[in-house]
C-alpha positions in Angstrom: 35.0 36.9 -22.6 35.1 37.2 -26.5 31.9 37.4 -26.6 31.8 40.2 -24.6 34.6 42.1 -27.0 32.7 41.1 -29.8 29.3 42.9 -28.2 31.6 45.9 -26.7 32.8 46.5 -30.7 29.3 46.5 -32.1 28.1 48.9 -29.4 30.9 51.1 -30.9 30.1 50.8 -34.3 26.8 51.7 -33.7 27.8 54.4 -31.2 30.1 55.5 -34.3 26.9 54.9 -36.5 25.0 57.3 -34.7 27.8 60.0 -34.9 28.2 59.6 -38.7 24.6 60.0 -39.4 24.1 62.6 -37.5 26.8 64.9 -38.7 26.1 63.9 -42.4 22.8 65.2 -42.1 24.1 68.1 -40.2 26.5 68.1 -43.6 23.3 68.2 -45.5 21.2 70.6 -43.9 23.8 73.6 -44.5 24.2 72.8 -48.3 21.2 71.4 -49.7 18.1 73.8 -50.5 16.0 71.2 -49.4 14.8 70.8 -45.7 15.3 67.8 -43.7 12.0 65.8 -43.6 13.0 64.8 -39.4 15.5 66.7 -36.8 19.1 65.9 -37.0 19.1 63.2 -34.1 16.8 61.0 -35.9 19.3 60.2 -39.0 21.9 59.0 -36.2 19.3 57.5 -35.1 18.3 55.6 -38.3 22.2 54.9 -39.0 22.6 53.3 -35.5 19.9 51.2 -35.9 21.0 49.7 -38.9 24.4 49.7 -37.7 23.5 47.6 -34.8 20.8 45.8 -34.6 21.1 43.1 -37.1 24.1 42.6 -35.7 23.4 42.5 -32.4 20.5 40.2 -33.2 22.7 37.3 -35.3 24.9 37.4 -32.0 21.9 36.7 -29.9 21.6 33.7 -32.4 24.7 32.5 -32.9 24.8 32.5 -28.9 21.4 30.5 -28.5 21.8 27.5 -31.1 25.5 27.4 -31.4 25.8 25.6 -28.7 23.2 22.9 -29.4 24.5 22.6 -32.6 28.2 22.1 -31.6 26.6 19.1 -29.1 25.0 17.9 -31.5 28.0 16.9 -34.1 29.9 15.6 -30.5 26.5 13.0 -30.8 26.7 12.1 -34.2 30.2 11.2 -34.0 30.1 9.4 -30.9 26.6 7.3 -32.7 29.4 7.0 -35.9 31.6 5.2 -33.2 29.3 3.3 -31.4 25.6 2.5 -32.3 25.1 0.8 -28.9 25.0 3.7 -27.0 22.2 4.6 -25.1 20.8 7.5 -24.4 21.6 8.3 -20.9 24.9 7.4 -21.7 25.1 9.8 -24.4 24.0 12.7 -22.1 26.5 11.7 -20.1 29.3 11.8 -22.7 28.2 14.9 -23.9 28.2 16.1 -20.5 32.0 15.2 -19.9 33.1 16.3 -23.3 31.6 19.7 -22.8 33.3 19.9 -19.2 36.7 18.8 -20.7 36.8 21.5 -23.0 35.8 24.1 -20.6 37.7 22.9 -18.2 35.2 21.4 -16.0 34.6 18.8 -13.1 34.2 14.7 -15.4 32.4 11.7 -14.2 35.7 10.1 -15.6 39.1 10.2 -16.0 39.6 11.3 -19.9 40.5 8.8 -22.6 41.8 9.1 -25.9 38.2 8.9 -27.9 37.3 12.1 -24.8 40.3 14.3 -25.3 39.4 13.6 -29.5 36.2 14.5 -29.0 36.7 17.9 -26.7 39.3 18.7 -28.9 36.6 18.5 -32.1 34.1 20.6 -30.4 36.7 23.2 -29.1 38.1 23.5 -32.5 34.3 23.6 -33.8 33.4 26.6 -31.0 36.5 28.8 -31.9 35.6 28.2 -35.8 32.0 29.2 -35.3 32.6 32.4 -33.2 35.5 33.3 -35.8 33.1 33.3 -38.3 30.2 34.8 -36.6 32.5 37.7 -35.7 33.3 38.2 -39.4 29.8 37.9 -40.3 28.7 40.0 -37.6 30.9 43.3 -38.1 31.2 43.0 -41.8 27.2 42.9 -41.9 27.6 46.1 -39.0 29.9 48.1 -41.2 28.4 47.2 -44.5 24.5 48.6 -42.9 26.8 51.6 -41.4 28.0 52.3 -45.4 24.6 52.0 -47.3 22.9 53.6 -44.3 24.7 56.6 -44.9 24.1 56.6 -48.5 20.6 56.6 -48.5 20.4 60.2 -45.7 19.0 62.5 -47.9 16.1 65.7 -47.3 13.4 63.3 -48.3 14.2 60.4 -46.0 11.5 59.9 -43.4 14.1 58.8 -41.0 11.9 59.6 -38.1 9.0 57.3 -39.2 11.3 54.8 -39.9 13.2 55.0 -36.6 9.9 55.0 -34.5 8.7 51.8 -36.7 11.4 50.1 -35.8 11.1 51.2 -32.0 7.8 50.3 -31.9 8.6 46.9 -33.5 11.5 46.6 -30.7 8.9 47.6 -27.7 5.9 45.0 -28.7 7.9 42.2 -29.5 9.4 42.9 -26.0 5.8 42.7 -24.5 5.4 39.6 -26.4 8.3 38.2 -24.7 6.9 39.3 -21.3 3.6 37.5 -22.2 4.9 34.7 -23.4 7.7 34.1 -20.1 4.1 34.3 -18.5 2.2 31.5 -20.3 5.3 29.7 -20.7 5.8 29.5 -16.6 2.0 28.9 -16.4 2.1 25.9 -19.0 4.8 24.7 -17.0 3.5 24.6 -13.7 0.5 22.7 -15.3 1.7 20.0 -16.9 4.0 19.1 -14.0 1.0 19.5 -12.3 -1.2 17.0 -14.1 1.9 14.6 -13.9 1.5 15.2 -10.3 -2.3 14.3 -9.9 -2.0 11.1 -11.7 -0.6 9.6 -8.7 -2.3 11.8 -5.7 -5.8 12.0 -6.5 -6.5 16.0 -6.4 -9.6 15.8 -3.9 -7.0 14.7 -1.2 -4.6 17.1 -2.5 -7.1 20.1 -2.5 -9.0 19.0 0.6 -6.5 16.9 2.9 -5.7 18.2 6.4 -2.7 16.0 6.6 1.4 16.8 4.7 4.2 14.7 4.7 5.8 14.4 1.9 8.5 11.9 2.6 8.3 8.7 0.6 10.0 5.4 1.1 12.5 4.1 -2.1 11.2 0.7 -2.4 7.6 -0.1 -1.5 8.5 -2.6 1.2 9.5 0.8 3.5 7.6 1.9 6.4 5.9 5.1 5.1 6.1 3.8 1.4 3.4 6.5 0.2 3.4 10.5 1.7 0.3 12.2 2.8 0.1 15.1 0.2 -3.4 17.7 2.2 -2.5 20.7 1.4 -4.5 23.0 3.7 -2.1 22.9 6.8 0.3 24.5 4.3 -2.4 27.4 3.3 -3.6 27.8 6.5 -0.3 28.4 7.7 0.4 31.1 4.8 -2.7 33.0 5.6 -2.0 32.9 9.4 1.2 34.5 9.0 0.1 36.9 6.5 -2.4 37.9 8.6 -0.5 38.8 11.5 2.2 40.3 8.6 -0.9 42.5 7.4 -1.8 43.1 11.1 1.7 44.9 11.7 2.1 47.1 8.7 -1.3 48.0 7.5 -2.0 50.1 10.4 1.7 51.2 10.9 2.4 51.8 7.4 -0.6 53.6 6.6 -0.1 56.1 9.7 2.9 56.4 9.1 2.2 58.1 5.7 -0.4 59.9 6.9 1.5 61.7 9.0 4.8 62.1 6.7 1.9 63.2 3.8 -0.4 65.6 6.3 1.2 66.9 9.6 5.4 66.3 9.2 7.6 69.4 8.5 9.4 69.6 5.2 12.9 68.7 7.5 11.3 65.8 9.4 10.1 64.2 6.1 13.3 64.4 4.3 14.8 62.6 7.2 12.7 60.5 8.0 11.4 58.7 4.6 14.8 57.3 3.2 14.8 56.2 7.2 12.1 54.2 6.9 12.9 53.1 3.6 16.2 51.4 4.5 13.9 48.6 6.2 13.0 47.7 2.7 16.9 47.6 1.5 17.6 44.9 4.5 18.2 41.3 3.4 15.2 38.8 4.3 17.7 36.7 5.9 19.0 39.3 8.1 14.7 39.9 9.3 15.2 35.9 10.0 18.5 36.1 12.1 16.4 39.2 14.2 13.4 37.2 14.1 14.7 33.4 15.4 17.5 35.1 18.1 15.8 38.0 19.1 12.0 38.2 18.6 11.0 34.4 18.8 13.0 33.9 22.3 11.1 37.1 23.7 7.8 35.6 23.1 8.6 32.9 24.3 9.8 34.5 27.6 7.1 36.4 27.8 4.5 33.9 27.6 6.4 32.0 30.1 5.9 34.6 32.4 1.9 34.5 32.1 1.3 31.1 31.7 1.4 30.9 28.0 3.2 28.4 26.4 4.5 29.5 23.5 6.6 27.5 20.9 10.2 28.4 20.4 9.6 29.2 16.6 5.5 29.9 16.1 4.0 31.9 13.2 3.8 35.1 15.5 7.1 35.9 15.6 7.5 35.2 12.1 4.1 37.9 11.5 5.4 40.1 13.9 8.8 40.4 12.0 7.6 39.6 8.5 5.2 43.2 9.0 8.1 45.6 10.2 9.5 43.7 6.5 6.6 44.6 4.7 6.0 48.3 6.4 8.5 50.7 4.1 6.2 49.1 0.9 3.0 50.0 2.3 4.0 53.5 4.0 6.7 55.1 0.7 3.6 53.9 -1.6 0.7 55.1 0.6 2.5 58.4 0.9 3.1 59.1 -3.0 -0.4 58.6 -3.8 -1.5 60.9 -0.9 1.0 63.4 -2.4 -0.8 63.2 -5.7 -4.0 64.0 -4.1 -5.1 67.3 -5.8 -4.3 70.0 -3.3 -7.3 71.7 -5.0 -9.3 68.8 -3.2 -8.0 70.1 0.4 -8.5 73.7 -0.4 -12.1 73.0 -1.1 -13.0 70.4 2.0 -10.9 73.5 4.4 -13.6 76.3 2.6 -16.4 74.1 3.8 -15.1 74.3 7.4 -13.8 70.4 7.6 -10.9 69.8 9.7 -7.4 68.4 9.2 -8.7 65.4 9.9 -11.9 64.8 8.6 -10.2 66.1 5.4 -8.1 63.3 5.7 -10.6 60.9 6.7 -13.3 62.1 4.3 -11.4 62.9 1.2 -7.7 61.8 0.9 -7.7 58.7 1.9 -11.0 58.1 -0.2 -9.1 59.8 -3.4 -6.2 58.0 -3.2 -7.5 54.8 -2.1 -7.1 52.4 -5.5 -3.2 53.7 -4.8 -3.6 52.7 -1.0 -5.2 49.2 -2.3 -2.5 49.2 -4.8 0.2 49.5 -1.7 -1.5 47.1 0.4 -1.6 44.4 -2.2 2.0 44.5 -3.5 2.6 44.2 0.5 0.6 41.3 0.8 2.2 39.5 -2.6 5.6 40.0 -0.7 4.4 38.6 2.3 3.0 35.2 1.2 5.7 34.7 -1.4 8.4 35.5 1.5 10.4 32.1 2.6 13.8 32.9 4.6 11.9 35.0 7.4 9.7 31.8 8.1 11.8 29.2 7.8 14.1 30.3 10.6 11.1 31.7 12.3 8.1 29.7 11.8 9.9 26.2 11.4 9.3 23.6 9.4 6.1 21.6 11.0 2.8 21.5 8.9 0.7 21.9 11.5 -3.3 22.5 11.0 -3.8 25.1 13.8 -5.0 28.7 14.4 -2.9 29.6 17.2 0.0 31.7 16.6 1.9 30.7 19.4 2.5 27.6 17.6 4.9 26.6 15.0 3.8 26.2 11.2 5.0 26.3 7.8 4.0 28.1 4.1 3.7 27.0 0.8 6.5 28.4 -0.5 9.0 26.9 2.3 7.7 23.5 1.4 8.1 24.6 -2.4 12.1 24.8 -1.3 11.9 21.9 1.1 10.8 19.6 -2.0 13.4 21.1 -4.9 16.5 21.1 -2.6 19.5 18.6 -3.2 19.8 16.0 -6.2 15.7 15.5 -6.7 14.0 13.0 -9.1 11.3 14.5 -11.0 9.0 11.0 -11.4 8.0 10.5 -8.0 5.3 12.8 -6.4 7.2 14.5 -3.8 9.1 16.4 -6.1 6.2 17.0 -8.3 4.0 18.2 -4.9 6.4 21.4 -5.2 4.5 22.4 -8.6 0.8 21.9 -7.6 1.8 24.0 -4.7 3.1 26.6 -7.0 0.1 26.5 -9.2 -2.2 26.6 -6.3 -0.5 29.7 -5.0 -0.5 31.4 -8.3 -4.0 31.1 -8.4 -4.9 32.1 -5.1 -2.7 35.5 -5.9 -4.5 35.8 -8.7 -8.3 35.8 -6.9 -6.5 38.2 -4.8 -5.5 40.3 -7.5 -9.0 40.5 -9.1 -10.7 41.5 -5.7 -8.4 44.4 -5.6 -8.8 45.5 -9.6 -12.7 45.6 -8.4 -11.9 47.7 -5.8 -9.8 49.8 -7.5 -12.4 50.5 -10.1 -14.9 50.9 -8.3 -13.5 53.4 -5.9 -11.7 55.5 -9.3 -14.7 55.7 -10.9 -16.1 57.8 -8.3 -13.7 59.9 -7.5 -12.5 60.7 -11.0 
């Protein structure tokens, strides 16, 4: 809470920055000879950023390490009292007299040396932010005074302002690429922690999952079966059937809305479709386990089929009426941006509606259309609620959909749930599945950049 006061007063400083730049360069251009080197905007720009954002930034600081720091003096006074300490038990204290302060849930009832020590690091936290606030909006209002002293005519405050901007917008794609590698990096050194006790041959290769493993070695089942292909082969099955659904639904669908629907029946029916989109996953699963799976089964009673009461078509049937709004609202905007120049001419040559559509939209706007169909299909695989109340839990190595099976990422959330301990290799199965899937989305992701260019390149 303060330091959401503290952030709301240096927006207004620099909202007041702005103002004050502005109109002193508004000041200047009616009484100086001289004509402003940038429009008027840019000078409140130039005040505001200087109002703001070193501000902004020590408050980003003071918010990361403070903290750490304030944790850190609760450790050297507890090693001061006790050198015997160890260090699980000084995570712990730590832990309690964080909580205590706070007023959070203990391991322990408080004792005098706990109630000293929260005390210590409350009265260190109120100190710090005092002092940062102080540092923060005198260092605001003394960049808002000498900001305003140096507007003149022959201040560049345009090149300056779009420096800065341009400094603000790549170290922002820096942050994106780095979140990236970081998450990557991550994933493989759990991973390599993980293949140092399940060789990666029978991770990579083995037909059999069960992840379960016994506490002391003398348990039945002391070591799981790690084969991960009845999890990938139940992730492709279901996106297949997903894929099945709402590529040929979806893509209609927009061919219609794009080529032959009225300007009423479009309007109507396009945020229609798109509300399937705005539907929680866990809703698609309640519809899919009470409604959809119990049909199939039904039905298949009725023919002789036996069909499981939670199999990976009902999850595929339902997971594709998910996936259709993405396929059909993206389809359609890139048939809309289909030159109307390129239907003119294909109508002068005699073609019909729909060997116009068949012969040059869909050609022209295909990278779009491979575009849609791939952000579909990232949706589908990554999806987890739909299946697991759907599809079940069982890893089961089979091609039939009237069966039950599971996906990678359900087993991802099977292995992190609950209190989990990151040594053994169930826990650490959840990141190898992680990196695997990451790389089979990427393979995926080059196929369709190859597509895509190939396809652009001739019909640019």
């Amino acid at each position: 809470m303060e330091q959401l006061a503290l952030f709301f007063a240096l927006l207004f400083l620099t909202v007041l920055g702005f103002i004050l730049g502005k109109g002193r360069a508004v000041a200047l251009s009616g009484h100086s000879d001289q004509p402003l080197h940038s429009r008027l905007p840019y000078y409140g720009l130039y005040t505001a950023l200087w109002c703001g954002l070193p501000s902004l930034l020590i408050m980003a600081g003071w918010m990361i390490f403070e903290p750490q720091i304030a944790e850190m003096l609760v450790a050297s006074q507890l090693r001061d009292s006790d050198a015997s300490i160890t260090p699980d038990q000084l995570t712990l204290y730590i832990n309690d007299v964080v909580n205590l302060a706070s007023g959070g849930i203990m391991s322990r009832d408080p004792d005098a040396a706990l109630l000293s020590a929260a005390d210590n690091y409350a009265l260190f936290r109120q100190v710090s932010y005092f002092a940062m606030a102080v540092v923060a909006i005198s260092l605001s209002l003394l960049a808002l005074y000498t900001s305003l002293k140096k507007i003149n005519p022959a201040l560049r405050a345009r090149n300056q302002v779009e420096k800065v901007i341009s400094i603000i917008m790549m170290i922002s794609s820096l942050i994106a690429i780095l979140t990236t590698v970081g998450i990557v990096f991550s994933l493989i050194f759990e991973t390599l922690r993980f293949f140092d006790k399940v060789p990666f041959f029978d991770f990579l290769f083995g037909t059999h999952w069960s992840p379960q493993t016994a506490l002391r070695s003398d348990q039945v089942g002391g070591s799981g079966s790690f084969g991960a292909i009845p999890l990938f082969a139940g992730t492709m099955l279901i996106t297949f059937i997903c894929m099945v659904v709402a590529i040929p639904v979806g893509l209609l669908s927009a061919i219609y809305m794009s080529e032959y629907a009225g300007k009423k029946f479009r309007a109507f029916a396009k945020p229609v479709l798109e509300v399937l989109a705005g539907i929680p996953t866990v809703v698609y699963g309640f519809f899919a386990a009470l409604t959809v799976a119990p049909f199939f089964r039904d039905s298949g009673t009725l023919i002789g089929l036996s069909v499981s009461s939670e199999s990976a078509l009902a999850a595929g049937m339902v997971m594709g009426i998910m996936i259709i709004p993405f396929i059909s609202s993206l389809s359609d905007d890139v048939m809309n941006s289909v030159p109307q120049s390129l239907r003119d001419a294909s109508y002068a040559m005699g073609a019909t509606r729909s060997e116009t559509i068949t012969k040059v939209i869909i050609p022209a706007a295909l990278p779009g259309i491979v575009g849609a169909v791939l952000l579909a299909m990232s949706r589908a695989i990554g999806e987890t609620m739909i299946v697991v109340m759907a599809a079940g839990l069982a890893a089961n190595l089979t091609a039939n959909p009237l069966e039950a099976v599971t996906t990678v990422t359900v087993q991802i959330v099977t292995l992190l749930v609950g209190d989990q301990e990151f040594d053994s290799a169930k826990t650490l199965a959840a990141f190898a599945l992680g990196l695997l899937l990451f790389a089979v989305t990427l393979v995926l992701n080059v196929v369709a950049l190859k597509v895509v260019r190939k396809y652009r390149e001739k019909y640019d």
